[in-house]
DRENTI-909759 format. One record per residue (C-alpha): x, y, z; chain; residue in three letters. Coordinates in steps of 0.1 Angstrom, whole numbers. Layout:
# residues N
px,py,pz,kette,rest
X,Y,Z,A,ala
...
This chain:
# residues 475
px,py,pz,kette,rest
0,0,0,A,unk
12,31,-10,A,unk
18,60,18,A,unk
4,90,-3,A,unk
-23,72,-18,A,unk
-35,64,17,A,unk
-30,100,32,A,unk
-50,116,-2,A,unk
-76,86,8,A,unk
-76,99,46,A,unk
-75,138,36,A,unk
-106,130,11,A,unk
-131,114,39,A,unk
-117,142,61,A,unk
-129,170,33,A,unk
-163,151,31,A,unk
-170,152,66,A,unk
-178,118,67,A,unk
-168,83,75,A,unk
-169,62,40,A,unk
-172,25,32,A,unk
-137,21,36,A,unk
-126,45,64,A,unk
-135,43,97,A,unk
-125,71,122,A,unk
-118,68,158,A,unk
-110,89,187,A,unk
-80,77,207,A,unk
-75,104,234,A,unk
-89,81,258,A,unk
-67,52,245,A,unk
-74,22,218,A,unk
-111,21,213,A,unk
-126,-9,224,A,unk
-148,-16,194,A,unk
-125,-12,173,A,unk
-127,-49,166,A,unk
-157,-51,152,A,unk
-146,-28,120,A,unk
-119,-49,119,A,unk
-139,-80,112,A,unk
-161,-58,93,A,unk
-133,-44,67,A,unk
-119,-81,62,A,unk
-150,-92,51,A,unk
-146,-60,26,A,unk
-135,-67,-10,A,unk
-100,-46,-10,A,unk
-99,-37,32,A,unk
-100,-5,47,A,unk
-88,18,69,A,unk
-89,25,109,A,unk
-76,60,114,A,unk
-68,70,153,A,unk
-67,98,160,A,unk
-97,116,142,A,unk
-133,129,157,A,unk
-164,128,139,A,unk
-189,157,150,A,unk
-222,141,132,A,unk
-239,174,143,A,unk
-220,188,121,A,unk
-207,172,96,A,unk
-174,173,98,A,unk
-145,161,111,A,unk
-114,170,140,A,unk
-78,159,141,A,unk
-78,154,177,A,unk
-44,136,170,A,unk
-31,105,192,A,unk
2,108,219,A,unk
14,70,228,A,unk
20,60,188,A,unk
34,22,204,A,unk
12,15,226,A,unk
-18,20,200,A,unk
2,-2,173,A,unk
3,-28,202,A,unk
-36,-27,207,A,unk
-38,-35,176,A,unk
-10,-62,169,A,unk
-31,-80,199,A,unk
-64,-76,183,A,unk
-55,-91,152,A,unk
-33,-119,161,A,unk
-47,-130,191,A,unk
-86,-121,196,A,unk
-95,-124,156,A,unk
-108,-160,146,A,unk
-79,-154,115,A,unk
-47,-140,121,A,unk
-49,-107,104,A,unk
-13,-83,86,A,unk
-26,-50,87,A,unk
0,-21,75,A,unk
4,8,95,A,unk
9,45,87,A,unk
19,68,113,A,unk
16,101,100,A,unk
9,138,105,A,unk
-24,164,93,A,unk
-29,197,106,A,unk
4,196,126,A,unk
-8,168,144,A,unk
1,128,147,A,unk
-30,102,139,A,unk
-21,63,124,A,unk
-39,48,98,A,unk
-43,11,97,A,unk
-48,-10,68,A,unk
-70,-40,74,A,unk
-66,-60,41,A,unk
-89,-85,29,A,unk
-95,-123,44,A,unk
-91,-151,16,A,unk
-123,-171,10,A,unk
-113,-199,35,A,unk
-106,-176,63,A,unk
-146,-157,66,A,unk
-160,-150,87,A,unk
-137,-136,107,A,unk
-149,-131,137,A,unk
-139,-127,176,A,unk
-129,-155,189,A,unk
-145,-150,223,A,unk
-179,-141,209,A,unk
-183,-164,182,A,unk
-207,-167,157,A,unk
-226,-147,143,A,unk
-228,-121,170,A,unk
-188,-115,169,A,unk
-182,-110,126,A,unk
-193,-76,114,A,unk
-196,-69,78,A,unk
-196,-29,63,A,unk
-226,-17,58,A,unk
-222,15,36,A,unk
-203,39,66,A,unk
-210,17,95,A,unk
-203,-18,106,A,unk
-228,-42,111,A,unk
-234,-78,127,A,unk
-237,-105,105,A,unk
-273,-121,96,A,unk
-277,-155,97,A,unk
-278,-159,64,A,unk
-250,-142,51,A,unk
-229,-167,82,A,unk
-241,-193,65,A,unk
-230,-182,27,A,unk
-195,-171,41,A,unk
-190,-208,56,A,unk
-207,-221,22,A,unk
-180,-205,0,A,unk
-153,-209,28,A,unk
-160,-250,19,A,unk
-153,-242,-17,A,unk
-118,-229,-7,A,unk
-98,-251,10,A,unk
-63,-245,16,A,unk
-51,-275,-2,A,unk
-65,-278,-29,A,unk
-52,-244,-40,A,unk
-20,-245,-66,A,unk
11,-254,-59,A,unk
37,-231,-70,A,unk
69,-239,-84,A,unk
54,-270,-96,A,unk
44,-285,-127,A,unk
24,-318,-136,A,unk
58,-338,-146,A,unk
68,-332,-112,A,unk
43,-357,-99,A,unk
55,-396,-94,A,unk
34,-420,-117,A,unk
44,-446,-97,A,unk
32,-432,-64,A,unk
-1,-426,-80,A,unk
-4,-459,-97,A,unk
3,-473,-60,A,unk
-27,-452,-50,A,unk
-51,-463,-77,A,unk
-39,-503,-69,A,unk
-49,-498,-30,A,unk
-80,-478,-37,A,unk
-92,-505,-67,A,unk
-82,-536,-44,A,unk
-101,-521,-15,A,unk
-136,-520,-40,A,unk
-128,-553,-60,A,unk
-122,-531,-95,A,unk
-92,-537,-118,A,unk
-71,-508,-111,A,unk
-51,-515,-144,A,unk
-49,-478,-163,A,unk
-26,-474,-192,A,unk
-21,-436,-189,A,unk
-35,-417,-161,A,unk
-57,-389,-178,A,unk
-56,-350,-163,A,unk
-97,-357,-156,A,unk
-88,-386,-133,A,unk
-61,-365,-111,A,unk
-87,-335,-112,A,unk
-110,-357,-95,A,unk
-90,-367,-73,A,unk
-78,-335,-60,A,unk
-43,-342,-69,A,unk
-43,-318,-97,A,unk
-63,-290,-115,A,unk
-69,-265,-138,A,unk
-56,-225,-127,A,unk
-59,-201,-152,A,unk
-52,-216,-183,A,unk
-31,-245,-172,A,unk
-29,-279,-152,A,unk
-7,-279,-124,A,unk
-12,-301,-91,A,unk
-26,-287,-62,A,unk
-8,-282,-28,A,unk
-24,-318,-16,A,unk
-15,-337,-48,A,unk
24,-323,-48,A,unk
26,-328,-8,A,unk
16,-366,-13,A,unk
27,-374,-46,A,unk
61,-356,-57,A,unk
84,-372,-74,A,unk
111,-358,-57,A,unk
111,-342,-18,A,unk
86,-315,-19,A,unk
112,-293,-1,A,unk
132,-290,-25,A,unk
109,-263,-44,A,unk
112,-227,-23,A,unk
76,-229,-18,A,unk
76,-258,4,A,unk
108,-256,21,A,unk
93,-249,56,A,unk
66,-281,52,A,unk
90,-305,78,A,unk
86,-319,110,A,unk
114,-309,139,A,unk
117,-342,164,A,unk
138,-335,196,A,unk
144,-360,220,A,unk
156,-342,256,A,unk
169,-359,286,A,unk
146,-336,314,A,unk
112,-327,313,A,unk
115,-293,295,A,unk
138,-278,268,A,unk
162,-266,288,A,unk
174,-301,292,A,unk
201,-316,273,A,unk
192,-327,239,A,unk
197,-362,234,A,unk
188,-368,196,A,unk
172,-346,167,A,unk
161,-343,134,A,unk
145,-324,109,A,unk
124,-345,86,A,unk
112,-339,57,A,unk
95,-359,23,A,unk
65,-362,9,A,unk
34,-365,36,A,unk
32,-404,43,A,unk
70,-406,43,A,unk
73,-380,75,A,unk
44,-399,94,A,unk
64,-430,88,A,unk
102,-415,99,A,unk
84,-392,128,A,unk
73,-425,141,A,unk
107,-439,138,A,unk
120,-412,159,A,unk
96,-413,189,A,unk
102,-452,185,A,unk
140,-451,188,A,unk
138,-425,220,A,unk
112,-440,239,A,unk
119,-467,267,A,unk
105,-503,263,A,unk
98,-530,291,A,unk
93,-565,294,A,unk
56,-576,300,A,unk
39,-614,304,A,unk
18,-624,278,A,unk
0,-656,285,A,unk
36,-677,287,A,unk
54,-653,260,A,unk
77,-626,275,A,unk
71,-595,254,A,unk
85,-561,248,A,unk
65,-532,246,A,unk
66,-499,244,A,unk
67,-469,270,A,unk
33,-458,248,A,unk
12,-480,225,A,unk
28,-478,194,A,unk
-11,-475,174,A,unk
-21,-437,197,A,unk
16,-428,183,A,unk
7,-434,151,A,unk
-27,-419,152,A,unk
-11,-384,164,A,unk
16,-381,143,A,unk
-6,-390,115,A,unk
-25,-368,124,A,unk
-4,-335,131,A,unk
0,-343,97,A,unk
-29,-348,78,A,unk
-44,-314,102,A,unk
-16,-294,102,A,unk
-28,-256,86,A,unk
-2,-254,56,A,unk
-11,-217,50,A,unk
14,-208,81,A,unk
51,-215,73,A,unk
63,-192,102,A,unk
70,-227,119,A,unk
72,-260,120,A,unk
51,-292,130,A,unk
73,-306,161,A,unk
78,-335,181,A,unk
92,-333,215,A,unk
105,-366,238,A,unk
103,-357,275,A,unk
115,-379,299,A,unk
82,-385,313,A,unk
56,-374,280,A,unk
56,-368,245,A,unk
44,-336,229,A,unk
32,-333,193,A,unk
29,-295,182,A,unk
14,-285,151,A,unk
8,-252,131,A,unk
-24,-237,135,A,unk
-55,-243,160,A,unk
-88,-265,154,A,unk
-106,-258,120,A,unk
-139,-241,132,A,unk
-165,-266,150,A,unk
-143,-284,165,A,unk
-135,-282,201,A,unk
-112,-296,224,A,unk
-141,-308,243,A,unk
-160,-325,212,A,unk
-127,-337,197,A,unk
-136,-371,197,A,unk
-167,-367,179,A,unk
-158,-342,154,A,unk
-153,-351,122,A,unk
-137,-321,102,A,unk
-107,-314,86,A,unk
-94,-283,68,A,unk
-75,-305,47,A,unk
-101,-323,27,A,unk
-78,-337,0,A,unk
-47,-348,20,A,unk
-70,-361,44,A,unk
-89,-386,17,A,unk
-60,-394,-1,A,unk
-38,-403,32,A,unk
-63,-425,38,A,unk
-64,-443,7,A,unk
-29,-449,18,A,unk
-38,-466,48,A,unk
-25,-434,69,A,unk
-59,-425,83,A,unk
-83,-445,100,A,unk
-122,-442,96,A,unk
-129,-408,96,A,unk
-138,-395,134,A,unk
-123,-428,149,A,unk
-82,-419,153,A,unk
-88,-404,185,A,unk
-109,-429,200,A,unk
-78,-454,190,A,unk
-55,-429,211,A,unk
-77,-431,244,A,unk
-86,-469,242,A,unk
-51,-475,236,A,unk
-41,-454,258,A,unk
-63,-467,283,A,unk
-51,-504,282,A,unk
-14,-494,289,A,unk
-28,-477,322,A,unk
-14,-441,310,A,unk
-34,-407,317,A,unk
-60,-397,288,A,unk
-42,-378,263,A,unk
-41,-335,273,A,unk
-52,-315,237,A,unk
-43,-277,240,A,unk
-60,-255,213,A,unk
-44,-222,212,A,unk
-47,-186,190,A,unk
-21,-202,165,A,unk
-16,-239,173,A,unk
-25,-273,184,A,unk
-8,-292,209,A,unk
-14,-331,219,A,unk
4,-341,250,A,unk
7,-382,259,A,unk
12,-383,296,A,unk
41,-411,302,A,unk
45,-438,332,A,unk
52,-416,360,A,unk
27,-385,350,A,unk
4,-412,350,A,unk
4,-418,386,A,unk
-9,-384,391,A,unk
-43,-378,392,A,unk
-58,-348,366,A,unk
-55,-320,393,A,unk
-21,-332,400,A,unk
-8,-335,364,A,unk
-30,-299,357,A,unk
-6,-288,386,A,unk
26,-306,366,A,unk
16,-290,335,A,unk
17,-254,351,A,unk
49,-262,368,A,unk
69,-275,334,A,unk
60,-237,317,A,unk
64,-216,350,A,unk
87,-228,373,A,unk
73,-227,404,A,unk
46,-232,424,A,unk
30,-223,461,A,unk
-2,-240,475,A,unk
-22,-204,475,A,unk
-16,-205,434,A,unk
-29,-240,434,A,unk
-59,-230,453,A,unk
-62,-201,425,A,unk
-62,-228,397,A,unk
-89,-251,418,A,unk
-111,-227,433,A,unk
-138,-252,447,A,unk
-110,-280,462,A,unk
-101,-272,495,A,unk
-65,-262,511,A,unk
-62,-296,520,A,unk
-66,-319,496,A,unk
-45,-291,481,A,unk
-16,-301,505,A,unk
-24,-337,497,A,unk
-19,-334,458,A,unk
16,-317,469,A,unk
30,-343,492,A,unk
18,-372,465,A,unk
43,-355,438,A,unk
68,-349,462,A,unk
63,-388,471,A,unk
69,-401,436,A,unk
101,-378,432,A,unk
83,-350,409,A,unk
91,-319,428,A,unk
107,-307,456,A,unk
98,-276,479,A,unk
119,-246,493,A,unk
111,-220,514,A,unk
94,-223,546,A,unk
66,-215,567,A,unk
42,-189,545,A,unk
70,-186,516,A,unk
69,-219,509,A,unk
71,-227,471,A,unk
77,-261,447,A,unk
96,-269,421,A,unk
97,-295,397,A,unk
126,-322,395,A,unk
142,-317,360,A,unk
């Protein structure tokens, strides 16, 4: 966005007296506005964006408009950067303009556009439809119902992977990878999968490849599963890999043990991320009828339905970071890019049955890499279950997903004392009148009961005395 173009768009609303379908004024002498959200929602629903300017009054009596001017320039730009990376359903790149009229300072904030896939865009708090605002002429106004409905309609029609891939041309897709998919998926119906020459139609059906513009090319999906060579070797994809590190504590400030960055088409990183946790996990010896057996620290099918998973789920719109595996020495994490595609919950997790990555998710499993749809995580907590471990911990954040498998020794713990574990590993340090914060309705004793147990099994240790007594965990 150009900087004079948007100060001739500012000074022309100004002239006009009047806020416009694409300018919105606020008055920030009493700080960042707290509605200003709701043109923010509004403008990304708006083809081209618009503009937030701080720092201007609106007298409708009049008719005109005041450069009241703003004073803490940072502080507003932080306001902001909060609102739309953090409260906004869709992380949002607005451009700002600091600049000066009539001797005074105001910013100007572009809010651009949302892509199909990403509207409504609404606050995360409120929800829908009462949190996404559309422009209405010079105002913003609350979604109806209906228009909800044709945003998520058209968001359907959009999905990120299905999109082109850059860099990438139809040659660059393996015929013998999707000869091996056409063999499974005509063995599993009892059709003769036999093809002498895999026509564009068929590939465009499956979602492997399509037509943009004027031209065939395969689609993110198709090139992800399918390429001939790594997919990382094309710019465009260089940030698609999965970081697995194994540490010796419980956190990452623990010695690292054993690493590595995989990458590969799709199915090949669920197999060699399963590899990994595999190779730096602990086994035991267990009776089986007469048969001596080795297991596992942690059934080998919940691994493989959460790294298969973090795959297939993963939001490959953000290449900030990575996908990531971490070994702890008493829990495994699996981090992925992006939070829960709208509907689901961490709550209804288990009966949920959508993905944002339509295509990977169907073609994966023609691969055998997904079970029935809506039953992976009922593998991880039966499975779970039977090797006597805690129920797996899901953490759905503004930017991410997090699964966490509790290991032999958090598994002692009940949930209030792993909830209490869990706070430990990310602050440090504990005392009883925090844990009595973070369980309002359990009393101080069974407080002080929960505290001895993990001193007991050799989890943390306290310091302090008397009133300043604190814990700490044992890594």
């Amino acid at each position: 966005m150009d900087e004079p173009k948007v100060k001739q768009i500012i000074e022309e609303a100004i002239r006009l007296g009047s806020e416009t379908s694409s300018v919105e004024f606020k008055d920030a002498r009493g700080g960042f506005p707290r509605d200003t959200w709701k043109t923010v929602s509004a403008f990304s629903h708006r083809p081209g964006g618009g503009f937030v300017v701080l720092g201007v009054t609106e007298d409708r009596l009049k008719n005109s408009m005041e450069v009241t001017g703003i004073t803490e320039l940072a502080v507003l730009q932080e306001k902001m950067s909060n609102i739309v990376s953090t409260q906004m359903s869709v992380v949002i790149r607005p451009e700002y303009f600091p600049m000066t009229l009539d001797g005074k300072t105001i910013l100007v904030i572009y809010i651009p556009e949302c892509s199909d896939q990403h509207k409504p865009c609404y606050h995360k708090d409120i929800g829908m439809p009462n949190g996404a605002y559309v422009r209405d002429g010079n105002t913003d106004r609350k979604i109806t119902h209906d228009e909800m409905l044709r945003f998520l309609d058209n968001a359907k029609l959009s999905k990120f992977d299905s999109t082109q891939a850059l860099d990438t041309q139809l040659s660059d897709l393996s015929e013998k990878k999707i000869y091996d998919l056409l063999t499974r998926m005509g063995q599993r119906t009892n059709r003769d999968a036999r093809i002498e020459e895999i026509a564009f139609d068929l590939l465009k059906n499956l979602g492997i490849a399509d037509t943009f513009g004027k031209d065939n090319f395969p689609t993110i999906a198709g090139f992800l599963i399918f390429a001939k060579e790594k997919p990382q070797t094309k710019r465009s994809f260089g940030r698609y890999i999965v970081r697995c590190v194994k540490y010796k504590g419980s956190n990452v400030a623990t010695d690292i043990i054993d690493k590595a960055d995989i990458d590969g088409t799709l199915n090949e990183q669920i197999d060699t991320m399963q590899k990994f946790i595999l190779r730096n996990i602990r086994t035991s010896a267990q009776i089986v009828g007469t048969k001596r057996v080795e297991r596992y620290e942690y059934p080998e099918k919940a691994i493989r339905e959460i790294v298969a998973n973090a795959v297939i789920h993963r939001d490959y719109r953000i290449t900030e970071t990575y996908t990531q595996v971490n070994v702890f020495e008493d829990r495994l994490e699996i981090f992925n890019p992006g939070c829960l595609p709208p509907g689901v919950t961490v709550d209804n997790i288990r009966d949920a049955q959508v993905s944002r990555n339509e295509i990977i998710a169907a073609r994966l499993k023609d691969l055998d890499y997904l079970e029935e749809y809506g039953r992976g995580i009922d593998i991880v907590f039966t499975e779970t279950e039977k090797w006597g471990l805690l129920q797996p911990i899901f953490k759905n954040t503004t930017n991410s997903f997090k699964v966490i498998l509790p290991g032999e020794k958090l598994s002692k713990l009940n949930d209030r004392q792993f909830r209490i574990w869990d706070y430990l590993v990310e602050q440090k340090r504990i005392t009883a009148t925090a844990c009595v914060e973070l369980f309002p309705d359990i009393s101080r004793a069974t407080i002080n009961n929960d505290l001895s147990r993990m001193q007991e099994l050799g989890l943390i240790h306290s310091g302090g005395a008397s009133m300043n007594t604190y814990y700490e965990p044992n890594f």
